[in-house]
N, C-alpha and C positions, 0 to 999 in steps of 0.2 A: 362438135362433141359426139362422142359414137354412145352407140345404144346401149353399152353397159356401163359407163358413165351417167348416162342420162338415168339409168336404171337406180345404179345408188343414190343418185340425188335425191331421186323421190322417195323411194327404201326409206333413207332417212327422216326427211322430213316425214314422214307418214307416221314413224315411230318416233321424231320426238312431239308432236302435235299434243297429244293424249299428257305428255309431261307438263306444258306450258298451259295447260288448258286447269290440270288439278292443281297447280301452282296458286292460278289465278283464283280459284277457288277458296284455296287453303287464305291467301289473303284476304278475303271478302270475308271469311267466315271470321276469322279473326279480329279485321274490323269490325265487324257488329257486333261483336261481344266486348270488344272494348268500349263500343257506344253503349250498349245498353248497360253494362257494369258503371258505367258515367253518371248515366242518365237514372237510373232506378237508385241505384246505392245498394242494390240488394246481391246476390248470392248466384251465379250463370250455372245451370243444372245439364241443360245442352245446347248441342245448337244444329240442326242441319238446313241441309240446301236444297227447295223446293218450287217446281212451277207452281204458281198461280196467276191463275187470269192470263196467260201468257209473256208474264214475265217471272224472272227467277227472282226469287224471296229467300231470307235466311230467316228462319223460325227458332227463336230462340227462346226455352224455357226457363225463366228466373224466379228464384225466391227472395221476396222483399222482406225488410225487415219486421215487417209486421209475421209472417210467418205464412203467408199468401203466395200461392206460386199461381203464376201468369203465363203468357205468351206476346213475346213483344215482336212483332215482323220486322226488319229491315232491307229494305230492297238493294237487291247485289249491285254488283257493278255488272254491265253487261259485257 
């Protein structure tokens, strides 16, 4: 393979890396808002994606029906 072959190969995967990466993201967050929407019964306000402790956490803001807003953690997929 010559060197500007070799070049797009990586080109590419370099830029699509960042795609497959927020993908996997956008799934996880999703998941755990379908879990805590499950698990609480109450009302999903937000949700993001955060280290802690050296692992990634989804922090998701819900209001339960009592009228009580929370913080439920869900741990990402790695």
């Amino acid at each position: 393979m010559n060197i500007m072959k070799k070049l797009a190969v990586f080109v590419f995967m370099l830029l699509s890396a960042p795609v497959t990466v927020a993908q996997d993201n956008e799934k996880s967050v999703k998941h755990a808002i379908d879990k805590v929407k499950k698990e609480t019964g109450g009302q999903v306000l937000s949700a993001t994606l955060k280290p802690v402790g050296g692992q990634r956490v989804i922090r998701v803001k819900v209001l339960n029906k009592n009228g009580v807003v929370r913080y439920v953690n869900v741990k990402a997929k790695p």
